[in-house]
ZANU-417602 format. One record per residue: x negated, y negated, z of N, C-alpha, C, O in turn; residue in three letters; residue number from 1. Coordinates in steps of 0.02 Angstrom, whole numbers, plus 50000, padded with zeros to 5 digits. Example, Ala and Ser with C-alpha at 12.3 -4.5 7.8 and 13.67 -1.06 7.14 Angstrom:
BEGIN
R    npx    npy    npz   capx   capy   capz    cpx    cpy    cpz    opx    opy    opz  res    n
R  49340  50284  50390  49385  50225  50390  49340  50165  50390  49288  50166  50423  ALA    1
R  49358  50112  50354  49316  50053  50357  49355  49998  50394  49330  49943  50402  SER    2
//
This chain:
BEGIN
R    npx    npy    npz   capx   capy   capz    cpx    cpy    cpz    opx    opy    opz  res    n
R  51349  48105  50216  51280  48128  50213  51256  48150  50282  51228  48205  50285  UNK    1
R  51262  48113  50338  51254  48134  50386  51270  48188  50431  51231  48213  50471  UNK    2
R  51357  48214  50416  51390  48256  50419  51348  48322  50395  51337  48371  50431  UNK    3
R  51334  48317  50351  51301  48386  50317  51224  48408  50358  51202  48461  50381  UNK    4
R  51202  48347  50356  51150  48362  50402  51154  48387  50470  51113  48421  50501  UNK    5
R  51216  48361  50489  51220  48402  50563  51235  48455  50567  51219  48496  50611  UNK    6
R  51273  48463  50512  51300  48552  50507  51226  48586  50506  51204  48633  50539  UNK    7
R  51192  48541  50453  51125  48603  50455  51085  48602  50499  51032  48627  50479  UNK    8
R  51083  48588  50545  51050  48576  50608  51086  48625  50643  51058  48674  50666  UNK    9
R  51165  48613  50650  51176  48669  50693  51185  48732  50676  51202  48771  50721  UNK   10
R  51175  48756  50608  51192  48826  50594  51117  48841  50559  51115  48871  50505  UNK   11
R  51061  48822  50587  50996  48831  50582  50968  48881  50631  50982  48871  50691  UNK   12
R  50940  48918  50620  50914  48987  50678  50858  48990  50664  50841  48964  50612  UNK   13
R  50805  49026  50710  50741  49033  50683  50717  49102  50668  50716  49154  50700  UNK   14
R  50691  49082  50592  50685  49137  50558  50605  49128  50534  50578  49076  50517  UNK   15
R  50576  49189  50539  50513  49226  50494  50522  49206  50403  50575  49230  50381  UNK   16
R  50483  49172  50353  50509  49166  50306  50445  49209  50283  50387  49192  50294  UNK   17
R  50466  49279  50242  50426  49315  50198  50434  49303  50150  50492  49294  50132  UNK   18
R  50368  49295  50094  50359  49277  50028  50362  49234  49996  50395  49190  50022  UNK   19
R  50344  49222  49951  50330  49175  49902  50386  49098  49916  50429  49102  49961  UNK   20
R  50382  49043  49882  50418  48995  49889  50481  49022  49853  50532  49022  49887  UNK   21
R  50485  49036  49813  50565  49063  49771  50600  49129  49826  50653  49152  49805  UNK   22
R  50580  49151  49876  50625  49199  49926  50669  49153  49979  50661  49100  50007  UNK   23
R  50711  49198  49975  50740  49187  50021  50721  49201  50107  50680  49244  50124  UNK   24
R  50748  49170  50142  50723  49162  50214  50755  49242  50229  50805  49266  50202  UNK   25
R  50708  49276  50283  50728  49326  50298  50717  49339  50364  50681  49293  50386  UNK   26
R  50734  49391  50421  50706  49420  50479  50656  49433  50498  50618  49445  50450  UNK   27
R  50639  49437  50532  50552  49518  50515  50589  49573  50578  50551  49607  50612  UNK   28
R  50659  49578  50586  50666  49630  50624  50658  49691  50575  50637  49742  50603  UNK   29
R  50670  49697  50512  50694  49765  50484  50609  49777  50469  50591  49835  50456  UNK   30
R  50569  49733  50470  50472  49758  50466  50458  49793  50541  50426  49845  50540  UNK   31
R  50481  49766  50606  50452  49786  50658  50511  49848  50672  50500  49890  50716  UNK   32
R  50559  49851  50640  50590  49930  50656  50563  49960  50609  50546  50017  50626  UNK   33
R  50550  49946  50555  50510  50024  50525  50435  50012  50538  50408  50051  50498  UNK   34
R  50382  49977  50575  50343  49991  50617  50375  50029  50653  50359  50088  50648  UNK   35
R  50419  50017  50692  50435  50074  50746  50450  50121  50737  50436  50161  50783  UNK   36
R  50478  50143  50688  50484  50218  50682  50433  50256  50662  50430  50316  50676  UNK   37
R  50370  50213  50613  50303  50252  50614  50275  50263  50678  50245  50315  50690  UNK   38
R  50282  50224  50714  50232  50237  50775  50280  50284  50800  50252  50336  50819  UNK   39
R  50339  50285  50806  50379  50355  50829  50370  50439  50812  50377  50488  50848  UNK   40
R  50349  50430  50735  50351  50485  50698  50237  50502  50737  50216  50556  50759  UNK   41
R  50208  50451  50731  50132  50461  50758  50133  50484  50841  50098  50531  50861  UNK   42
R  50171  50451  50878  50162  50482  50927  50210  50555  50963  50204  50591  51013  UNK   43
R  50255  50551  50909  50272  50632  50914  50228  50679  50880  50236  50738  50897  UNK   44
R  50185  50668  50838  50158  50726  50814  50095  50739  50835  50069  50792  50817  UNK   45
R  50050  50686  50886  50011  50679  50912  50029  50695  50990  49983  50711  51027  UNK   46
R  50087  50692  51014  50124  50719  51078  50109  50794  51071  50093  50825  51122  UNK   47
R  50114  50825  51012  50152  50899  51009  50085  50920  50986  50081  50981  50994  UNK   48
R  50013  50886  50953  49953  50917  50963  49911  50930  51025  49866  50971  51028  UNK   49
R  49937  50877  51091  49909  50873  51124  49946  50878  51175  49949  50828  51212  UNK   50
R  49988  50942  51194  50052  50951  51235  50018  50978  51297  50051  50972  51349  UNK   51
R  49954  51011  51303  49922  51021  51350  49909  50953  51375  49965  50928  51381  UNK   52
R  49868  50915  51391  49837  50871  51407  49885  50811  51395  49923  50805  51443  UNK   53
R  49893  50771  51352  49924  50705  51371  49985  50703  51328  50015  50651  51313  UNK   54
R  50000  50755  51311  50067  50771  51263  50132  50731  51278  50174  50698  51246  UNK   55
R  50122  50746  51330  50206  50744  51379  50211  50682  51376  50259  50661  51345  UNK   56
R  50162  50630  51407  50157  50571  51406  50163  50524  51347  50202  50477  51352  UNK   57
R  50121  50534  51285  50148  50531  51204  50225  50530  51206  50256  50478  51195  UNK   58
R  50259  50595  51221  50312  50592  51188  50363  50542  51220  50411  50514  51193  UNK   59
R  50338  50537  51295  50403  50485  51318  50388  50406  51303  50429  50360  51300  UNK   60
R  50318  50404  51295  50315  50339  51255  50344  50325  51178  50359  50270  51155  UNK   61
R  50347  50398  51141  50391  50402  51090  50460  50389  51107  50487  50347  51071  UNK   62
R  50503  50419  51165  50567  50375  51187  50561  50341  51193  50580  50318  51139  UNK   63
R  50543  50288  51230  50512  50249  51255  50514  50175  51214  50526  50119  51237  UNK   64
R  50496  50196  51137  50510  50146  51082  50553  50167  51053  50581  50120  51024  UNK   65
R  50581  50223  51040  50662  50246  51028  50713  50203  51050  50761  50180  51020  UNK   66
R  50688  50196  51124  50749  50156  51150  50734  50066  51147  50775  50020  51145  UNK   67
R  50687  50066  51147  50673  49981  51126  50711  49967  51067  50749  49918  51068  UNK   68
R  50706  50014  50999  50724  49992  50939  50824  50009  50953  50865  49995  50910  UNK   69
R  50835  50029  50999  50926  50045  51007  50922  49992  51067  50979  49969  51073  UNK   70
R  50896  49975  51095  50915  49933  51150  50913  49864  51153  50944  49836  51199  UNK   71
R  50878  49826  51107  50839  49760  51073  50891  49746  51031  50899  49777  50979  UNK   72
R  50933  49694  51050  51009  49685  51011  50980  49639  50925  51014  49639  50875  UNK   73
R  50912  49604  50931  50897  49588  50861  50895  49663  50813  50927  49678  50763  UNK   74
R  50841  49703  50855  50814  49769  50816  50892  49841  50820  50900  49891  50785  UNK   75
R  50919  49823  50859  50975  49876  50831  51022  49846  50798  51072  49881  50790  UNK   76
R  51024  49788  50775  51063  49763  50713  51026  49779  50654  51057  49806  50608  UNK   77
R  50950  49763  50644  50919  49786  50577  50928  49839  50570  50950  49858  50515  UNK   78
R  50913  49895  50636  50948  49961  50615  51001  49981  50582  51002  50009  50528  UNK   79
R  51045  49967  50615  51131  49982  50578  51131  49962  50527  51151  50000  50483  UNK   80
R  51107  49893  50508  51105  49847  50430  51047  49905  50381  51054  49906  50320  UNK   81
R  51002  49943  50409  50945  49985  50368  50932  50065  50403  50879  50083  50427  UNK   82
R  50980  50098  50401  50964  50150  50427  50912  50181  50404  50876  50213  50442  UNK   83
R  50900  50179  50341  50849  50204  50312  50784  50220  50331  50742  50263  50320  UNK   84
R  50793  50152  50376  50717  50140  50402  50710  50193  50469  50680  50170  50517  UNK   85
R  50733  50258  50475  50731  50314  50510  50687  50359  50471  50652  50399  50502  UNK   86
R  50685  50356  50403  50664  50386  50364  50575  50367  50365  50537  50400  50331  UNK   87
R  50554  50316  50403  50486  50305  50407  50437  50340  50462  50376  50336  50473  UNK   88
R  50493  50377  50493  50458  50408  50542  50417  50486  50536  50384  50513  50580  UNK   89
R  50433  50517  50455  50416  50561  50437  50327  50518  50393  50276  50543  50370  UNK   90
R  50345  50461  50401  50243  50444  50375  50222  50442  50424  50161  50433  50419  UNK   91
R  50247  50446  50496  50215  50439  50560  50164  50511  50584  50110  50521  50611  UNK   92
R  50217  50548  50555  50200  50623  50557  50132  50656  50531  50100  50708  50544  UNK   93
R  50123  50591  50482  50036  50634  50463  49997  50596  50494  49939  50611  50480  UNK   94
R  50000  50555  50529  49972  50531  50597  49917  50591  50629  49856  50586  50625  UNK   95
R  49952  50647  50661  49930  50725  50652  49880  50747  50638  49832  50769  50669  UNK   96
R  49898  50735  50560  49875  50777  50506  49795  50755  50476  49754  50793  50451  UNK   97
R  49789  50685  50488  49739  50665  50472  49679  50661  50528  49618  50654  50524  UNK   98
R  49734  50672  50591  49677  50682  50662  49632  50754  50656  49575  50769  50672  UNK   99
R  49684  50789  50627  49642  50863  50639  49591  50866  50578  49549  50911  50577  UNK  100
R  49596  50812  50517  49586  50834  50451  49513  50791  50469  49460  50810  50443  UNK  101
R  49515  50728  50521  49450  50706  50553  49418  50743  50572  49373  50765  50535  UNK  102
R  49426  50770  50643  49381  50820  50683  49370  50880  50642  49321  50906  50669  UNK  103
R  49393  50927  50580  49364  50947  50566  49323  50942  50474  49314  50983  50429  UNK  104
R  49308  50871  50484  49275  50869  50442  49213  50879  50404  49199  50860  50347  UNK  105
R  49163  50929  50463  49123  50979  50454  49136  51035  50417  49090  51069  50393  UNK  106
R  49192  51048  50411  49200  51122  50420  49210  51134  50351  49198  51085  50315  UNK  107
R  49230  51185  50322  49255  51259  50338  49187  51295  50365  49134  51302  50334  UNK  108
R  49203  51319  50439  49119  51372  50462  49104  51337  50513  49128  51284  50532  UNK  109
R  49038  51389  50549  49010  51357  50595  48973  51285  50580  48945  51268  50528  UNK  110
R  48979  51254  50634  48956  51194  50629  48906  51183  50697  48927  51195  50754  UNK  111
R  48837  51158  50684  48809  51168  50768  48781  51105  50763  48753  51089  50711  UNK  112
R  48786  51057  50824  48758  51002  50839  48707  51018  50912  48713  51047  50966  UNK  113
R  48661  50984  50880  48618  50981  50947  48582  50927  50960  48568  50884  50918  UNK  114
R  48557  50928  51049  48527  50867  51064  48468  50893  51124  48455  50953  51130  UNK  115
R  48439  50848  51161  48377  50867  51187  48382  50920  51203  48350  50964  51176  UNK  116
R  48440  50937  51271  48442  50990  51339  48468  51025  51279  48422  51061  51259  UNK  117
R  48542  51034  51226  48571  51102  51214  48577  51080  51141  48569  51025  51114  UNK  118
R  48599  51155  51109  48630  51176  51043  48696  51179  51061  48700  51204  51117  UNK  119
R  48755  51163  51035  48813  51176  51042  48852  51187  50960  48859  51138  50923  UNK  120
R  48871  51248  50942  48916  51278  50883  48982  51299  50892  49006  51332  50938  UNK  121
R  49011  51275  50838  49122  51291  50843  49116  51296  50769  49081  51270  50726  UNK  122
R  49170  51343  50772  49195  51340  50693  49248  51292  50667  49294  51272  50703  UNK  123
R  49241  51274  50607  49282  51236  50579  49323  51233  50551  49294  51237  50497  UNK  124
R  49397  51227  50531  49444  51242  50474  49409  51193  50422  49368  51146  50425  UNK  125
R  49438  51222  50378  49429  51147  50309  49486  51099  50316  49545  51105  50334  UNK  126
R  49444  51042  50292  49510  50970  50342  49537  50968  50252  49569  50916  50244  UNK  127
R  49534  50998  50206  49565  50990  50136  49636  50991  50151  49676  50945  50142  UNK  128
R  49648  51058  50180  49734  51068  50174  49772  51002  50237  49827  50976  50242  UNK  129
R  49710  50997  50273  49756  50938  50325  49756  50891  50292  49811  50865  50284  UNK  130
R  49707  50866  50265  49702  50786  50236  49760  50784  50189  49801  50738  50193  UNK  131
R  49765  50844  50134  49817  50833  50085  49876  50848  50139  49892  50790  50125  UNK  132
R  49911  50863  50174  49960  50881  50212  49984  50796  50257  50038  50769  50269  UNK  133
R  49928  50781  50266  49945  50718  50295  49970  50661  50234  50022  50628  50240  UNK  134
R  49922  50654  50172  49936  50614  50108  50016  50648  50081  50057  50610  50055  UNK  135
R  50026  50692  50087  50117  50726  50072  50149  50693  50124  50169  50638  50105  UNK  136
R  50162  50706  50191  50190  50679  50255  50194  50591  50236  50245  50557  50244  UNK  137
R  50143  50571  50214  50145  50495  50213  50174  50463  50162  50210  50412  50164  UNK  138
R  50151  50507  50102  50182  50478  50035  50258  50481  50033  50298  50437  50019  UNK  139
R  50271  50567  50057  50349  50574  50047  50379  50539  50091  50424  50509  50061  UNK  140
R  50381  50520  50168  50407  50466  50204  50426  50424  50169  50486  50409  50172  UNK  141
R  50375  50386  50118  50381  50304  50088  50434  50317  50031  50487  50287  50020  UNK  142
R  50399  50377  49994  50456  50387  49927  50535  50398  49965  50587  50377  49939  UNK  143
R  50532  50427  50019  50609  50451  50020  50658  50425  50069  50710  50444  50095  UNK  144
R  50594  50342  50073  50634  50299  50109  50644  50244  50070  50685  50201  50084  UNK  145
R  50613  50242  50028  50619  50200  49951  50688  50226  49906  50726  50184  49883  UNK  146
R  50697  50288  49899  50718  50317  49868  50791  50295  49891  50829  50256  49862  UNK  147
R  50804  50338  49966  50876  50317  50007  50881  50223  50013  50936  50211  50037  UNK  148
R  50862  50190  50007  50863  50130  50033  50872  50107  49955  50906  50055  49954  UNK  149
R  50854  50128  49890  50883  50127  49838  50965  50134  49812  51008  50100  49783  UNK  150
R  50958  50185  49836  51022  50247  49827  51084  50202  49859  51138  50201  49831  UNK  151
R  51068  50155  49936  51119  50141  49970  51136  50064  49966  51173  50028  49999  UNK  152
R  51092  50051  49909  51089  49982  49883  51128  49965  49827  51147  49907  49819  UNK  153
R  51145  50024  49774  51168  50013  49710  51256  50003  49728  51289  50035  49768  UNK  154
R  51270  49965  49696  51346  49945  49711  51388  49971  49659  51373  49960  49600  UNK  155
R  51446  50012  49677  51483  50018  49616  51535  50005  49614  51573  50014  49662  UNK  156
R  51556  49976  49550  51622  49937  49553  51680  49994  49518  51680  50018  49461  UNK  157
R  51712  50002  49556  51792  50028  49566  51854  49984  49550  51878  49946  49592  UNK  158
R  51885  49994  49471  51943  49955  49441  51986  50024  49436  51983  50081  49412  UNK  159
R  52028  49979  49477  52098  50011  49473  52154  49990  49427  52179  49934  49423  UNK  160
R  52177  50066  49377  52192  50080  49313  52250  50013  49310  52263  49990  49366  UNK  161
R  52278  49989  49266  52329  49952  49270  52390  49994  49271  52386  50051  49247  UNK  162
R  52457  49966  49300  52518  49990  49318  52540  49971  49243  52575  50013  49214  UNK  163
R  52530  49932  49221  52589  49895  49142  52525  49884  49084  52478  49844  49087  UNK  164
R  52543  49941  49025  52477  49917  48992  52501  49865  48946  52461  49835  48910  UNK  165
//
């Protein structure tokens, strides 16, 4: 009895336990790599709106966690074990989509705000096609990382024909 107990003592690690009492004990590396690849996929597409001004800087902070998630020997094992989770970086992408679909949520047309000293007017796109562009970008990320992470899950069993029937 004691024996067993020591074993479980020593082949005990510390683990994050997600869910309910009936789950099994799990990581939380493969949650904070596909956080990371959203924030990868957000600050590239927010790099490349804003390539004038603080673009450049965005994107190397987008390397930046590129290389945390390959360099972090917990988080590039969930990788290899979930590649899939590359596939989350395309919901990052309407990150974007929903910035522009904000600021112009006045619009379609001129839009004029004013205050004591001035009037100030800009025209507006309609934030319709961004907002839905960003809800596509986000949804399809999830579906078609659901989808692959499905796909690379199903096991198939391979019997080889008999030699003597």
């Amino acid at each position: 009895m004691r024996r067993e107990s020591c074993r479980r003592a020593a082949a005990w690690s510390p683990r994050i336990r997600i869910g309910g009492a009936g789950m099994a004990h799990r990581t939380a590396a493969p949650v904070v790599v596909g956080i990371g690849w959203i924030c990868v996929g957000a600050l590239v597409s927010l790099g490349f709106l804003s390539i004038l001004t603080i673009g450049a800087l965005l994107l190397v902070l987008a390397g930046v966690c590129m290389a945390v998630i390959f360099l972090v020997p917990a988080l590039r094992a969930a990788q290899l074990r979930a590649a899939w989770l590359t596939l989350l970086s395309i919901s990052g992408l309407s990150a974007g989509a929903f910035l522009l679909a904000w600021l112009n949520r006045d619009g379609p047309g001129s839009v004029c705000h004013t205050s004591l000293q001035e009037t100030s007017c800009a025209d507006e796109w309609s934030p319709w096609p961004l907002g839905i562009s960003g809800v596509v970008l986000l949804a399809g990320g999830i579906a078609l990382t659901w989808y692959v992470r499905r796909a690379f899950s199903v096991r198939v069993e391979v019997r080889s024909p008999r030699l003597h029937p």
